[in-house]
C-alpha positions, 0 to 999 in steps of 0.5 A: 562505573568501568573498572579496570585492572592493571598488572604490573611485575613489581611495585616497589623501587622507582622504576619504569613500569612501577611509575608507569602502572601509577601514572597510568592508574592515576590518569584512568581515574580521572576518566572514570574508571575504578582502578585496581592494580595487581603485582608480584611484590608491593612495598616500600618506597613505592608503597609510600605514592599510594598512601592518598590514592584510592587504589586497590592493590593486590599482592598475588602471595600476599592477598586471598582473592579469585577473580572467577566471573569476576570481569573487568572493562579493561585490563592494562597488563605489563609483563606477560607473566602477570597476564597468565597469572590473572588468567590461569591461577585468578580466573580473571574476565576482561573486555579488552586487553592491553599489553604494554612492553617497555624494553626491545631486548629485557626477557621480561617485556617479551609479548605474550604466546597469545599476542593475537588474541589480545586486543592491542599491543603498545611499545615505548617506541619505534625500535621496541616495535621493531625488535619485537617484529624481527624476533617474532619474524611476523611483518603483520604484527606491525597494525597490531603494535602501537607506538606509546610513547613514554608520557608526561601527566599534565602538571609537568606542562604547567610551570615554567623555570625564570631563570636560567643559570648552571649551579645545579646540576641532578644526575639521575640515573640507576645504573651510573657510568663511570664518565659521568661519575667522573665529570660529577666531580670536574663540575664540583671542583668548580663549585656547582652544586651536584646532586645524584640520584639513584639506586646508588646514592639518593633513592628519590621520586622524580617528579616535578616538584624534584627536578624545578630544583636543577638547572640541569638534568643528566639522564635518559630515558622517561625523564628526558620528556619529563624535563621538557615538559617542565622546560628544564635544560637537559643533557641525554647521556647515560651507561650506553653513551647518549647524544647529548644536548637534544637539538633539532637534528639528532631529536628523530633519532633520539625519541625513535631509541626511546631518549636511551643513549643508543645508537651514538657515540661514547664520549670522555667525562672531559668531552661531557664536561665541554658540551655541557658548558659551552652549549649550555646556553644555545641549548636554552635557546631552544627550552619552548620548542622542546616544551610545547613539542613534548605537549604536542606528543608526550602528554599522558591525558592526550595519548590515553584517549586515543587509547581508549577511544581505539579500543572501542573500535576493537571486539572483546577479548575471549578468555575461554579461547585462551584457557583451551588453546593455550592450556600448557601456559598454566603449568610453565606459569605454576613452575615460575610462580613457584620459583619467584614465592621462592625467590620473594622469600629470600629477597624479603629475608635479606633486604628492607623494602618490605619494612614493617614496625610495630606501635603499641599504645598503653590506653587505660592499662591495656596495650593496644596495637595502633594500625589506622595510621598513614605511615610514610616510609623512606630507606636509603643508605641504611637509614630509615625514616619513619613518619606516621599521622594517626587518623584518629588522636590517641591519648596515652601515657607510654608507647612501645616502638619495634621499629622493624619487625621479624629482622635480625639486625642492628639499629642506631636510633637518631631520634623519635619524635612526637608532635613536633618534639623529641622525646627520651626512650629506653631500650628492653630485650635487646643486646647494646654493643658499640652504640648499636641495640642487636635486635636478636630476641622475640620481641625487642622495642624502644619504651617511650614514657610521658610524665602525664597522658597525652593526646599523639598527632604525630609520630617521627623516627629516625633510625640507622638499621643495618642487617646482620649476616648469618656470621653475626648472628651466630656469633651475637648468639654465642655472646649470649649463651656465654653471658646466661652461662657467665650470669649463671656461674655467678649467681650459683657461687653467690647462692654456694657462698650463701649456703656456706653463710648459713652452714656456718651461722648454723654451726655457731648457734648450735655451738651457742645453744650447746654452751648455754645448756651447759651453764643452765645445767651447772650446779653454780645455775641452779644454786644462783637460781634458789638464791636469786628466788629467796631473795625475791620472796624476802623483798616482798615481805 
C-alpha cells in the first residue's frame, strides 16, 4: 500500500487548510493510500471530524516520533515550515513532494527556499500564482506551479434543492463586514430567518448537509464552489467587497481571485439589500449551469487524479540534496520552533480548544479512568457540549466528572445526561459563588450516584465554562486564605470556649471532692457510721 503524508500548520478551527488537508486526506484514501497527517497543533473542533477516520495524526510537541528512513510515496505539505520541520528535525524521506499555497499574500503560504527541488507546486488560483511569479520575479516558475482549484468532494454533486423560496439566508464568514452585519438585520426585519456562522457567532462545519438548510448563502471564498455544487443560491461578498450574485459575465474574474471578493466594488448594506432581492430569482434561473460548471471543474476526485497521474511523470525528490544545500534552514527552523512551543503553551493556557475532561467510573469499589470512548466535543460562546459513547458498556454505581482539567475557571452545569436521561450530581472541591462552581483546586469534580449498578451507554454534558483572569484568580485565593483563617479563629475559639468548660467542671468537681472529704471526715459521719452498722447487726439477730 502507498502512504502518504500530509503537513499542515494547524488542525484545529475550521478553516481552510485544516478542511483542505481532511478532504484531501479523505479522498487519498479512497485511491489507495495510507494516509497520515502531521501539524503543529491538534484539537477541538476539528479533532471532532476525525473521530470515524482511519487516520494517524501527529502532533510534532505532543507525539515522540522520527521519521529517520522512514520514506513515504508522497508528502502533500502546506505551509513551509511543516516541510522543514519533517525534513530537518523528523528525518522524513519521500518520492514526491507537493507543496500547496493557499494565499498571494499571507506570509505562511510563502513556497519554500528550495521550491526547485520539489516536485510540484499548487495554488488555489491563477492570481496566487502570479504573486508568487512576481515575488519571486522568476517567469519559469510558471510550468512549475499549477492551478488547484478550491475543490468539492463528490457528495456535494449528488443533491439538488426542490424548491427555491428566500427565507433562510446563512451568512458565513469569519471575519464579518459591517455591510453585511447590517443588512442581516434589514432581512430580519422583514421576517427571514438569518443564520450567521463563524468565529464571531456559531462556530459550525460546512458541509453539505448545513447549507441544504438555506435558501441563500453569503460568503466567499471555498464555499462559493461548494454551494454550486449542491445548487444552492449564492451571493459572493465579504470584508474585501465582492461581486455578488455570480453570472456568467463576472464568473472569469471571480474563480481567477479565488470567489475572494477582490477586484470589485464595495457596496452599502442598502445596495446588498437591493441586489439580493431583486435578482434572487434571475439568479436561480442560472442554478444548473453553475452546478454542472463546478462538477466540470471543481470536483476533488477529477482534480486528484490529474495530480497523481502528473506526478508519476515526474523523477523523485533528493532529500540528501536538501539536507547539504540548504543546512542553514534547519537552525532558522529551530529558532521558530522554539518561539511557537512557546507560543502553543500560552495560547492553550488561555483558550479551550485543547479541552480535556476526566471520567472516572467506580467499578467493584475501585475507581477506574474511562479512556476507550468516542467523545464529540463543541464549544462555542463559552458553552461546552460534551457527548461520549462508551466502546465497551461499563456497569457502575457512581461516576466522577472533571469536565475540564488543568484550567482555572468557573463553570455552570446545565445538564448531564446519561443514557438519554438527566441525572442529579454533587459538587466536591470546589468554591460555589453567584450560581458558578470556581474550579480553583487540585482536583475538583461533579459526583453522580445511582440507587443501584447500572450498565452507561452514553454519557452527555452540558456545561458553561468561563476562564478566569490572573485577577480572579487571586482574588478566589485570598477569598479562600480569609475563609481557612476565618474557619480556623472559629474553631480555635470553640476548642478556648471548650478548654474554659473543662477549667470549670474541674474546679466544681475538686470543689465537690473537697467538701465531700469534709463530711466523711466529720465526727457527726463517723458517729452515724457506728450507729448505722449497730443497727444492722441488731436487725440480724
Amino acid at each position: 500500500m502507498k502512504e502518504a503524508l500530509i503537513s499542515v500548520y494547524s488542525l484545529v478551527e475550521y478553516a481552510g487548510s485544516e478542511i483542505n488537508s481532511l478532504q484531501i486526506a479523505q479522498e487519498l484514501k479512497k485511491k489507495g493510500f495510507k494516509v497520515t497527517i502531521f501539524t503543529f497543533s491538534y484539537g477541538y473542533p476539528m479533532k471532532n471530524l476525525f473521530v470515524d477516520e482511519d487516520i494517524e495524526i501527529i502532533d510534532f510537541f505532543e507525539s515522540r516520533i522520527n521519521f529517520e528512513n522512514k520514506e513515504f510515496d508522497l508528502l502533500w505539505c502546506h505551509h513551509s515550515p511543516t516541510l522543514y520541520s519533517l525534513i530537518y528535525n523528523l528525518g522524513i524521506r519521500a518520492k514526491k513532494i507537493i507543496f500547496q499555497s493557499l494565499s498571494p499574500f499571507m506570509d505562511l503560504e510563502v513556497i519554500p527556499f528550495f521550491y526547485e527541488h520539489i516536485s510540484l507546486i499548487l495554488t488555489n488560483s491563477l492570481e496566487t500564482k502570479n504573486q508568487i511569479i512576481s515575488d519571486l520575479k522568476i517567469n519559469e516558475l510558471r510550468t512549475k506551479i499549477t492551478v488547484f482549484q478550491n475543490f468539492v468532494p463528490d457528495s456535494y454533486f449528488q443533491v439538488k434543492k426542490d424548491e427555491y423560496i428566500l427565507k433562510k439566508i446563512a451568512i458565513i464568514s469569519n471575519h464579518l463586514c459591517d455591510e453585511i452585519k447590517d443588512v442581516s438585520e434589514l432581512f430580519i426585519k422583514d421576517g427571514l430567518k438569518v443564520d450567521i456562522i463563524g468565529k464571531e457567532k456559531k462556530v459550525k462545519f460546512v458541509d453539505r448537509e448545513l447549507l441544504s438548510n438555506y435558501d441563500l448563502v453569503i460568503t466567499i471564498g471555498k464555499t462559493v464552489q461548494y454551494c454550486f455544487s449542491s445548487s444552492i443560491p449564492v451571493y459572493c461578498y465579504d470584508y474585501f467587497g465582492g461581486p455578488g450574485y455570480i453570472t456568467k459575465e463576472n464568473l472569469e474574474k471571480a474563480e481567477s481571485l479565488n470567489f475572494s471578493g477582490r477586484g470589485f466594488n464595495n457596496l452599502t448594506q442598502y445596495e446588498i439589500y437591493k441586489d439580493i432581492i431583486e435578482n434572487y430569482n434571475k439568479n436561480i434561473e442560472n442554478i444548473d449551469f453553475y452546478h454542472e460548471y463546478a462538477k466540470e471543474k471543481f470536483s476533488l476526485s477529477k482534480n486528484i487524479d490529474e495530480i497523481l497521474k502528473y506526478l508519476t511523470e515526474l523523477k523523485e525528490v533528493n532529500i540528501d540534496i536538501l539536507k547539504k544545500e540548504y543546512s542553514l534552514i534547519e537552525k532558522h527552523n529551530n529558532y521558530f520552533l522554539n518561539e511557537l512551543k512557546n507560543n502553543l503553551y500560552y495560547k492553550k493556557k488561555n483558550n479551550f480548544w485543547d479541552i480535556e475532561t476526566r471520567l472516572f467510573f467506580k467499578i467493584n469499589d475501585e475507581w477506574i479512568e474511562q479512556v476507550d470512548k468516542k467523545s464529540s466535543v463543541f464549544y462555542e460562546n463559552n458553552i461546552l457540549k460534551v457527548k461520549y459513547v462508551f466502546k465497551q458498556f461499563q456497569k457502575t454505581d457512581e461516576i466522577l466528572l472533571n469536565p475540564i482539567i488543568n484550567k482555572f475557571i468557573k463553570c455552570k452545569i446545565y445538564s448531564i445526561i446519561i443514557n438519554d436521561e438527566k441525572v442529579n450530581y454533587t459538587n466536591s472541591n470546589m468554591l460555589k459563588k453567584d450560581e458558578f462552581d470556581y474550579f480553583i483546586s487540585v482536583f475538583p469534580f461533579y459526583e453522580i450516584k445511582f440507587d443501584k449498578v447500572m450498565e452507561v451507554k452514553e454519557m452527555f454534558f452540558e456545561v458553561e465554562i468561563v476562564l478566569l483572569n490572573e485577577y480572579e484568580i487571586a482574588g478566589m485565593a485570598e477569598n479562600l486564605i480569609s475563609n481557612y483563617k476565618k474557619d480556623s479563629e472559629e474553631k480555635n475559639n470553640i476548642i478556648k470556649y471548650n478548654e474554659y468548660l473543662i477549667k470549670e467542671k474541674t474546679q466544681e468537681n475538686n470543689e465537690l471532692k473537697r467538701q465531700l472529704n469534709f463530711i466523711l471526715e466529720s465526727k457527726y459521719w463517723k458517729i452515724r457510721r457506728t450507729i448505722k452498722a449497730a443497727a444492722n447487726i441488731l436487725r440480724r439477730k
